[in-house]
Each structure stands twice: as C-alpha cells, then as structure tokens.
N, C-alpha and C positions, 0 to 999 in steps of 0.2 A: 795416165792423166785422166783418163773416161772413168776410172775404176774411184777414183779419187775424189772428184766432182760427184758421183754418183754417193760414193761415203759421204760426203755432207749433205748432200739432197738428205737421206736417207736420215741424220745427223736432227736434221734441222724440222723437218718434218716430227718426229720423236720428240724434240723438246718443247716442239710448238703445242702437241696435244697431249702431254705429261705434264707441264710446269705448272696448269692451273693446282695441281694436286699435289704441288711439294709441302702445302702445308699442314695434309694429313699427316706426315711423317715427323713434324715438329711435336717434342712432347710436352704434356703438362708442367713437368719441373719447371720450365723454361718460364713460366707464367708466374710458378709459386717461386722461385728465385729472381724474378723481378719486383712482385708485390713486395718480398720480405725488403728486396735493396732499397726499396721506397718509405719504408718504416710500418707499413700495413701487416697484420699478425691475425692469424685464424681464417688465412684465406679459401676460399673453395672455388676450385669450375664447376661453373653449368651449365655453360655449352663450349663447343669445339667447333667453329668454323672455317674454311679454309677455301672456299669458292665463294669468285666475287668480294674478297675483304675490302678492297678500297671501296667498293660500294655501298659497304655497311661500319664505314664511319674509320677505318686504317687509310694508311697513308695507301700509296702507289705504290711503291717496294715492298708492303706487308705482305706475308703468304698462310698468315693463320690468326686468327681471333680465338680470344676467349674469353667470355664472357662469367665475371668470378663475385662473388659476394666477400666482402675480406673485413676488418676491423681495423680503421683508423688509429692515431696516437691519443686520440680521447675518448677513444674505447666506445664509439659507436661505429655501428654497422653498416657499411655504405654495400648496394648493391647494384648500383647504376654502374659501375666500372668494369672495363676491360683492358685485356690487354692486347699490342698486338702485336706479331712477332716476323721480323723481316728475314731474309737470306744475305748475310754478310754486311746485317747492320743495325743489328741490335734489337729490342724491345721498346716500347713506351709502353704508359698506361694512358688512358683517354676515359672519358666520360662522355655521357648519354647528356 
C-alpha cells in the first residue's frame, strides 16, 4: 500500500510540472487542418505558443496557440487570428 501511495505522489507530482508543456508537443497540421475546415486557404504560423495560453486569449483547456496569417473566402488576408488547440477537445479559431 506505501509503495502505491508513494507511485501516485510520485504520479502526480510529474504531471503537475509536465502539463504546462504538453502543448509543445501539439503539431502545426493541427492548426492548418483547422483553418482549412473553417474555409480559410494559404494559411501560415508565426508563432507557436504553449505556456500560459488561457492568458494570451485561449480558453482554460487550451495547451498550444498559434498565431497564423491565412486568406479568407474573399480572398483577403487576415492576420489578427489564431488558433488554439485543446487536449481531448478540439481546436477553435479566435481573433485579436
């Protein structure tokens, strides 16, 4: 039982000082297969962030921004949008 208790200390502790950083690990596809499903075409990132996102404009469940210049359905170029990308719930896009 000590050995067990001791395995989720151990557990717990690890996920607490890891999880700011699971959104390194989320990749760009993710971002340009959201723009595209939005109807936006010629998208690019420009930044990649992943610490602190609910403080830079993502929800609370977000773990990675990206900050993308893409082409609208009337074929201008918005570059105020991001996107931002949760763990087990999905993508939105947000604006500045």
């Amino acid at each position: 039982l000590k050995l067990t208790i001791r395995f989720l200390q151990i557990w717990t502790v690890l996920l607490v000082f890891t999880s700011p950083f699971f959104g390194a690990f989320i990749s760009k596809e993710t971002a340009y297969e959201t723009a595209e499903s939005f109807g936006f075409t010629d998208a690019a990132v420009i930044d990649h962030q992943y610490l602190f996102t609910s403080w830079r404009g993502c929800g609370v469940g977000d773990v990675a921004k990206f900050k993308m210049t893409m082409k609208n359905s009337q074929g201008k170029i918005v570059d105020n949008l991001f996107v931002c990308v949760g763990l087990l719930k999905g993508s939105t896009i947000r604006g500045n």
